[in-house]
N, C-alpha and C positions, 0 to 999 in steps of 0.2 A: 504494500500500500504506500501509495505517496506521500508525503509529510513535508507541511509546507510551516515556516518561520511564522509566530501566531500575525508578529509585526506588518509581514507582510499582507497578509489574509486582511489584519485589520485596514491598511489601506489599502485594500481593493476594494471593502465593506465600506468605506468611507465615499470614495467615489462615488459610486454606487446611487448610496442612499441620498448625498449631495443632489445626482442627478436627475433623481423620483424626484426631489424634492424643487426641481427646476434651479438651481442652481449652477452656473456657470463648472466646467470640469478643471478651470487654472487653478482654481480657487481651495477646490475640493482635495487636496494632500495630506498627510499628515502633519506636515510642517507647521501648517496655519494651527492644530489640534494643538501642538506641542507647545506652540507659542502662548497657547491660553493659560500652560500652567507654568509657564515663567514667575517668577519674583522678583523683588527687586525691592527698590526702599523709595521712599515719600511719603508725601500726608502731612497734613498740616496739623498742629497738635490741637486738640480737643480740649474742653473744659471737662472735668469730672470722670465719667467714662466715652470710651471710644471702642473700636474694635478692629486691629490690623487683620489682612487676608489676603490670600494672591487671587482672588476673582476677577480680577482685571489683568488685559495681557501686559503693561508695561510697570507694571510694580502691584505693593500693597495700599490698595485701597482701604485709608478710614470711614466705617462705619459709624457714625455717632451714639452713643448708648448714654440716657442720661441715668442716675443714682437713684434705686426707689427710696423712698423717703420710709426710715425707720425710728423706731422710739429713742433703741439705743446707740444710734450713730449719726454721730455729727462733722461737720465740717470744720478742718481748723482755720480759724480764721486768717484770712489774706491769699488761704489756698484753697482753689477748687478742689484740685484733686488728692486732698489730707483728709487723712478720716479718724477719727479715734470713741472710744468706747465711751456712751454717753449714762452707762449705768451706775450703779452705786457699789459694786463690787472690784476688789483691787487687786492687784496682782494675780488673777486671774481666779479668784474664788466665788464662791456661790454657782448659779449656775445658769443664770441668764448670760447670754452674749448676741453682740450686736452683728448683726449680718448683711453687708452691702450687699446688695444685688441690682443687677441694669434693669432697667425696667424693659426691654426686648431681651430675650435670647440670643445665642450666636447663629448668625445662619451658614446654614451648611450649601451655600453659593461658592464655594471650597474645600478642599481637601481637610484643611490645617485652619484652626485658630488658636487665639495665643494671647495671653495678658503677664504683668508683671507688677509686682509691687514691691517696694524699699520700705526698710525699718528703717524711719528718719529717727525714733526715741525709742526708748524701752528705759521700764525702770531700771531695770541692770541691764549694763551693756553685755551683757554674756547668756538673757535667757529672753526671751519671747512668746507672749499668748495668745500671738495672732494664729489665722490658721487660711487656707487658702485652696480653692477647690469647685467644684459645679454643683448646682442643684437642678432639679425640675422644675421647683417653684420659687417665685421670688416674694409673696408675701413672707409677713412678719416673723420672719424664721428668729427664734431664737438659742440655738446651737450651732455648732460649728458643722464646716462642711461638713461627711462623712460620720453624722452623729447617725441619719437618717436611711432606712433602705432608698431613699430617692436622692442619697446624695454623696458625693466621692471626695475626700479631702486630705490634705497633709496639713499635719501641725506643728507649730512652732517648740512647741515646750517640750516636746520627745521626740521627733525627726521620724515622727510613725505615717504612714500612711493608714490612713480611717476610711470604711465603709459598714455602714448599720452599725455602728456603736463597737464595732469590729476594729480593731488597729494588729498591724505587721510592721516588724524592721524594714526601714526603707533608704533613710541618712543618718543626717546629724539634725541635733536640736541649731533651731535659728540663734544668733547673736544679732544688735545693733548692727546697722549699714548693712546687712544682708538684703540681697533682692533677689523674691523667690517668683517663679514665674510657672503658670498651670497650663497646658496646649489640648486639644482633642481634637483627634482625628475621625471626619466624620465617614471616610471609606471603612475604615477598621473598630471602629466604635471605641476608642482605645482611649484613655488619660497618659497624660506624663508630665514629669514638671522637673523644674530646672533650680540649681541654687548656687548663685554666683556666675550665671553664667554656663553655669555646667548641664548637660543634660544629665539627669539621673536616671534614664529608661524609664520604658513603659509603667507604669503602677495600678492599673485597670485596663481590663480588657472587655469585649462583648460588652458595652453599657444597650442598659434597656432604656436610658433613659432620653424622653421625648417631652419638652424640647428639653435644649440645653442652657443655663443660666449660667454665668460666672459668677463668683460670690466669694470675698474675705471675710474671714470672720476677727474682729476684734475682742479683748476680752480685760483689756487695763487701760483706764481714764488716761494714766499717764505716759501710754505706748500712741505714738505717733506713726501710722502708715501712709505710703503714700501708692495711687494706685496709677499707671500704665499702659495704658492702651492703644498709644497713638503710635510707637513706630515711626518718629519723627526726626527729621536732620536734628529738631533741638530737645527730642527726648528719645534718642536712641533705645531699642530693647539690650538688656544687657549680653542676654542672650543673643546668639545668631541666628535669628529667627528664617531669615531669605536664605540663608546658606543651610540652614537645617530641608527648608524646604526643596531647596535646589538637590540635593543628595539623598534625600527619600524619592526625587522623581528621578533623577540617573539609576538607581538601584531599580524601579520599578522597570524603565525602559529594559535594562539588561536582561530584567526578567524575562519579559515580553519577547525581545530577541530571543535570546535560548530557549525559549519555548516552540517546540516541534508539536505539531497538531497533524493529524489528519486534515486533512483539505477536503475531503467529502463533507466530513463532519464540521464541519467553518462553512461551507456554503450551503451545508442546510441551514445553520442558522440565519445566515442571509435571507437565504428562499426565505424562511417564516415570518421573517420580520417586512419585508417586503410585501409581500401576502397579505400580513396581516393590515398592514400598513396602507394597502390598499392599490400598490404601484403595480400593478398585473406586468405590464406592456416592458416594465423596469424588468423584472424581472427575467421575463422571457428573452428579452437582449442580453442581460446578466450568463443566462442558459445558454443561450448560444455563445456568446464567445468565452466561458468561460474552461469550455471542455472536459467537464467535469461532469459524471452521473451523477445526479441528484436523488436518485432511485424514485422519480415520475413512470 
């Protein structure tokens, strides 16, 4: 049986359905595909939240996301984007805690998204009560990420990764000037987050969760965070966020190359999706020159 590069199979599939679709055949290559998931850096920075992404072909595009407004979380004054714990409990005791969240979810108009935030104070420079992570909901949550089955988090005071009130060894505990950054991938349903810069791998995998909210958790009046979104010439990610992106798609490309398929089996999918699609006439040119049995 013949076995054809999946890569290539996919741009003849590309053509193809371009030309069902009346679209011009220059047009129609993989190249133009490939361009869409380019990265790159820009954006203007944001007041409060924002959201970087590579949805657009010549960089990341900012998203605006404003701050839902919470009991226990306030703004410090002079800064939009400073937040700190607006409860009665200190150094992280009792058991309320204030929980930002954007008032939109992230949208999955991309692979990758990605936030960051800096320990501008902490009472002691050496521990931290913040915590940082996603939910499904962004009402008036009062725990940290990863308290809840609907929500996945890393925390500051024990460098654990938290889900359902569940925590595992993951890092280290945060310190002052640390900037911890949270990513998800919405092909792979997957978390992972970053500390200093660093990626730390994956830390959840298969999330069920729908949609997706970004969300700090703060938990001492006198710990200052500051939150990240924008991806900006004048608030860079600390993290490599464009070049993370640019190397999860060369890895997947190689994939795709090295991947041998049956060619019957590739242009039956064709055929159905064409079919289904409604392109008959497409099709049936597809058939002829593609000399391939389709088992019709």
């Amino acid at each position: 049986m013949t076995e054809t590069r999946l890569d290539v199979i996919l741009g003849q599939y590309t053509r193809w359905t371009l030309m069902a679709a009346g679209q011009p055949n220059e047009s129609s290559t993989g190249t133009e595909i490939e361009r869409e998931l380019e990265p790159g850096s820009g954006g203007e920075p944001v007041a409060a939240f924002g959201l970087a992404h590579s949805s657009k072909p010549n960089g990341l595009a900012p998203l605006t996301m404003k701050l839902a407004k919470h009991k226990l979380v306030e703004s410090v004054s002079g800064y939009e984007n400073r937040i700190r714990f607006a409860g009665r409990s200190r150094q992280g005791s009792g058991f309320d805690v204030g929980v930002a969240c954007s008032t939109v979810p992230f949208q999955p108009s991309s692979r990758f998204v990605y936030f960051e935030i800096r320990l501008v104070k902490c009472s002691s420079p050496q521990s931290s009560y913040s915590s940082i992570g996603i939910v499904s909901q962004q009402q008036q949550c009062v725990s940290h990420p990863g308290t809840e089955a609907t929500s996945y988090g890393f925390k500051g005071n024990d460098g654990k990764k938290w889900h359902n009130n569940v925590s595992s060894p993951y890092s280290s505990k945060w310190k002052e000037t640390d900037v911890v950054g949270c990513g998800f991938d919405f092909e792979k349903s997957c978390v992972f987050f970053t500390l200093n810069g660093r990626f730390l791998g994956t830390a959840f995998e298969k999330i069920p969760l729908t949609p997706v909210y970004p969300a700090v958790g703060v938990h001492d009046p006198n710990e200052i965070v500051e939150v990240n979104f924008s991806a900006s010439a004048d608030y860079p990610f600390t993290f490599d966020f464009a070049g993370f992106v640019q190397r999860e798609k060369k890895t997947q490309q190689i994939q795709i190359k090295d991947t041998l398929l049956s060619a019957p089996v590739l242009h039956t999918i064709i055929k159905e999706h064409l079919l289904h699609s409604g392109y008959g006439e497409t099709y049936a040119s597809f058939k002829t020159k593609s000399s391939q049995d389709l088992g019709d």
